[in-house]
C-alpha positions as CSV (number, residue, x, y, z in Angstrom):
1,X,-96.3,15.3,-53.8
2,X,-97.1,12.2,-55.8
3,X,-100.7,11.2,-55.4
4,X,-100.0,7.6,-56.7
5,X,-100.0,4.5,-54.0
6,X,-96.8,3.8,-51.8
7,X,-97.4,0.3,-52.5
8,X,-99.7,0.1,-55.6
9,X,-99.8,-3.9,-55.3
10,X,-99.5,-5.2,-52.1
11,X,-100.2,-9.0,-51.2
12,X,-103.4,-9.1,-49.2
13,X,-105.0,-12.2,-47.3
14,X,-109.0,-12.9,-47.1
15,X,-110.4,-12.4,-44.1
16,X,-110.7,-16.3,-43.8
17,X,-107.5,-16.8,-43.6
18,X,-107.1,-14.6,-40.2
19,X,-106.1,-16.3,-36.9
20,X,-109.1,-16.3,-34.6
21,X,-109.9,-18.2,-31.2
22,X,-111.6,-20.9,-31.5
23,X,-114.6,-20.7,-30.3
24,X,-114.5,-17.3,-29.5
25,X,-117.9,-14.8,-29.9
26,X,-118.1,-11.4,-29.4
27,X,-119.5,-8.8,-26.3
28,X,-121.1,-5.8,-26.7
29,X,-119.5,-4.8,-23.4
30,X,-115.8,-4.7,-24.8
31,X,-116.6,-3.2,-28.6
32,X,-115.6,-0.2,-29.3
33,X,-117.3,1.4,-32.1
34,X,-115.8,4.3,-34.1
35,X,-118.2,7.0,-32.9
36,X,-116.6,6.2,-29.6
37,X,-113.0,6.6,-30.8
38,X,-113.5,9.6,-32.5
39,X,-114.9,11.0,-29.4
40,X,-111.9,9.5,-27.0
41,X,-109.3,9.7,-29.2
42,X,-108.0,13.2,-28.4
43,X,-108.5,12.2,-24.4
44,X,-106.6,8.8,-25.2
45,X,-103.6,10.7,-26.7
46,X,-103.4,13.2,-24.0
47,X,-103.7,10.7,-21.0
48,X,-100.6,8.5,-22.9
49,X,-98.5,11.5,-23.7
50,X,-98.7,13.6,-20.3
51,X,-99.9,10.8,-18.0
52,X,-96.8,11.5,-15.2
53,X,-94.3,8.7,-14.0
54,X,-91.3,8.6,-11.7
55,X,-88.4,7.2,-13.1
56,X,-87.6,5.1,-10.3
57,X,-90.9,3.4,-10.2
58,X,-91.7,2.9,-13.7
59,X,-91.7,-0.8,-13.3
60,X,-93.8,-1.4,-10.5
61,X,-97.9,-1.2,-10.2
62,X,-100.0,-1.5,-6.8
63,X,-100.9,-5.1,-6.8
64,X,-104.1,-4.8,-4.6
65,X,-105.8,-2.6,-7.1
66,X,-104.7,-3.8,-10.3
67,X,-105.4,-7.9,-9.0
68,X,-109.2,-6.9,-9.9
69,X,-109.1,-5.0,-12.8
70,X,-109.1,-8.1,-15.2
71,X,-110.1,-11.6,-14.4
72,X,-107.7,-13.2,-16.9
73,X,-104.4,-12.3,-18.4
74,X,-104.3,-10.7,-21.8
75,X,-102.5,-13.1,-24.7
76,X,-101.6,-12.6,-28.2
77,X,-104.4,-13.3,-29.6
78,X,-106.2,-10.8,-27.7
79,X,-103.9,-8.1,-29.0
80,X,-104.2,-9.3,-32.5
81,X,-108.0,-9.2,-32.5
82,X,-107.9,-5.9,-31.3
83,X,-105.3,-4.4,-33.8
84,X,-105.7,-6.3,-36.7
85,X,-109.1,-4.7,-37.7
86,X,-107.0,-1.2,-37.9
87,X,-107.2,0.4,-41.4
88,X,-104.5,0.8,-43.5
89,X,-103.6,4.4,-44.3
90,X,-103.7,3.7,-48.2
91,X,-105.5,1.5,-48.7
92,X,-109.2,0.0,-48.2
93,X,-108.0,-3.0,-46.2
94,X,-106.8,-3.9,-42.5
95,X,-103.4,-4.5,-41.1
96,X,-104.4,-8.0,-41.2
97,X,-105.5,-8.4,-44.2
98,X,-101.8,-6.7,-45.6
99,X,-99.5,-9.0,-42.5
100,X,-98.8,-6.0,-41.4
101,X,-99.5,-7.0,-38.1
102,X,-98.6,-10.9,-37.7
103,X,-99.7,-13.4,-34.8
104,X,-96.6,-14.4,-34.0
105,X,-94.8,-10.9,-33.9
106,X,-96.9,-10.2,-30.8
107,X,-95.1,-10.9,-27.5
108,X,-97.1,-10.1,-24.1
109,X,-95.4,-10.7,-20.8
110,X,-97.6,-10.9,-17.6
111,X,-97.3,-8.4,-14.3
112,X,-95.7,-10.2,-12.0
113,X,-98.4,-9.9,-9.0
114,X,-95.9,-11.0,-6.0
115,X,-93.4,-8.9,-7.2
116,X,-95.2,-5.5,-7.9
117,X,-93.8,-5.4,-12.3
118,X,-95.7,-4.7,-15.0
119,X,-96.0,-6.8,-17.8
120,X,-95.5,-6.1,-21.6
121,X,-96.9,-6.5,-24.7
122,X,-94.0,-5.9,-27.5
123,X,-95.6,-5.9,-30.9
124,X,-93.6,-5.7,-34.2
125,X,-95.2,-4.5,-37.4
126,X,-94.2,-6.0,-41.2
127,X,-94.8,-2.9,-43.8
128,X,-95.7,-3.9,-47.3
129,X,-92.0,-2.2,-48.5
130,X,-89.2,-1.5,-46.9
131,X,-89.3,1.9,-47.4
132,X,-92.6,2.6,-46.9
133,X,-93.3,6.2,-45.6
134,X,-96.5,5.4,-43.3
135,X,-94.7,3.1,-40.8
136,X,-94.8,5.9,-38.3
137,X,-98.3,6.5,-38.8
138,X,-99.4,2.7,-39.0
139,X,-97.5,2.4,-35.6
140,X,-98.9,5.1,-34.0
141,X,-102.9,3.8,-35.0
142,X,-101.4,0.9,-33.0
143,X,-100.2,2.3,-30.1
144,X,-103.3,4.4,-29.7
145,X,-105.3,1.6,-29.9
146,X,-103.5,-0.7,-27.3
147,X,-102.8,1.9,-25.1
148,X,-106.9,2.4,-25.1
149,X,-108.0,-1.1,-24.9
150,X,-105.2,-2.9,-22.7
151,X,-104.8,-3.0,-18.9
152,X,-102.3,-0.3,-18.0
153,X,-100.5,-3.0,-15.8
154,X,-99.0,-3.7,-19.6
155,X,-96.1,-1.3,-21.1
156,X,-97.4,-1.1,-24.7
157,X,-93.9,-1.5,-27.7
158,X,-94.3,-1.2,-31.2
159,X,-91.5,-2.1,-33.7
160,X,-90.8,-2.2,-36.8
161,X,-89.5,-5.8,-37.3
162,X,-86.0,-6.5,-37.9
163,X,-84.8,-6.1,-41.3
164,X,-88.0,-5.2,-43.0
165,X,-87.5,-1.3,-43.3
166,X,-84.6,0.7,-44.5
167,X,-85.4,3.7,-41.5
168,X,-86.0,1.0,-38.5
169,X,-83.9,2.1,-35.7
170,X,-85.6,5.7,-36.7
171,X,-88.9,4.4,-36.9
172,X,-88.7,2.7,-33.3
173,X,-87.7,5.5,-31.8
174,X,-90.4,7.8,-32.6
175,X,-92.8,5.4,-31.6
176,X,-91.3,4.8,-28.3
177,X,-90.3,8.2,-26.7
178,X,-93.3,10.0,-25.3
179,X,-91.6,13.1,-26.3
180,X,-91.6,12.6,-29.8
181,X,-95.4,10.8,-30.2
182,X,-96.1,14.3,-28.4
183,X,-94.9,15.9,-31.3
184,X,-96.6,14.3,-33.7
185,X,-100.1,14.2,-32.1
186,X,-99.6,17.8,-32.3
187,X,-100.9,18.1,-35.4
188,X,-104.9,17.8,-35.8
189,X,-104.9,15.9,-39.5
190,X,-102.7,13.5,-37.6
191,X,-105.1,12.5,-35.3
192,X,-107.6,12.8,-37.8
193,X,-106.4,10.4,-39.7
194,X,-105.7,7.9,-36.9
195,X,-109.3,7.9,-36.0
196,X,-110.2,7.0,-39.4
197,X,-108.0,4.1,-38.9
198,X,-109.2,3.3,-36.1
199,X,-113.0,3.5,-37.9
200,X,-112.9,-0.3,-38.5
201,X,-112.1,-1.5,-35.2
202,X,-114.4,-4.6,-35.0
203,X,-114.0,-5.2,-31.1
């Protein structure tokens, strides 16, 4: 196997140039440092891949205990803060940095409280070529992530976005059956590697 870069050159945006809220500042309360994703990580995986569900319910949560567990609703923003600082595989940067991961390719759709649904958060993910090899992996570091940082009133979607990947429909199947994200957690370097992704998590 070739040792050279995928994508030897890809286009890469400063830091600056990031969406941020405005105004926004940071709490200590909601980080979550590296030492504790390496330590979670294996405990995250397993609660996603075996956590039990009835078919028939699958869309419905128990209002009166999930009405408390967040004061405000979750928006795209919030989702790109907490993804964007993910790692890139190959290279030294973030999935920001590369627009990987995009503002507006980030879709969240609220629980609907009176009527017992869960809400969503859909996000679709730009690689650097079409037929780049780590799409699987890059969506998997997100999926992780999401699934350990966002309300589990939310369903958590990554996609590969339309058009931008020779092996899409592929792509978005193994990172939307719990069956075959089983599979690949199974391996150990996987999930090493995902926590080293998941290293430069900033929030």
């Amino acid at each position: 196997m070739s040792d050279e870069p995928i994508n030897a050159n890809p286009q890469v945006k400063d830091v600056s140039q990031l969406p941020t809220r405005l105004g926004g500042s940071s709490n200590e309360d909601n980080a979550f440092p590296h030492i504790s994703y390496n330590n979670k990580l294996n405990n995250t995986i397993r609660n996603y891949l075996f956590e039990e569900e009835e078919e028939e319910e699958e869309n419905t949560i128990d209002v009166e205990q999930k009405i408390d567990e967040y004061d405000e609703p979750i928006d795209a923003q919030e989702i790109y803060d907490l993804i964007s600082s993910i790692s890139d595989p190959e290279h030294p940067l973030t999935l920001g940095q590369l627009s990987v991961v995009n503002l507006s390719d980030i879709h969240v759709k609220h629980p609907d409280l009176n009527k017992g649904y869960v809400g969503s958060v859909n996000v679709k993910i730009t690689p650097t070529i079409t037929h780049c090899s780590l799409a699987t992996l890059i969506g998997l570091g997100i999926r992780v992530r999401l699934d350990r940082s966002v309300n589990k009133s939310y369903r958590i979607g990554i996609y590969v976005k339309e058009g931008t990947h020779q092996s899409e429909n592929q792509v978005n199947k193994q990172l939307n059956d719990k069956e075959r994200v089983c599979a690949a957690c199974e391996n150990p370097q996987l999930v090493k590697v995902v926590g080293r992704m998941l290293d430069t998590c900033t929030i």
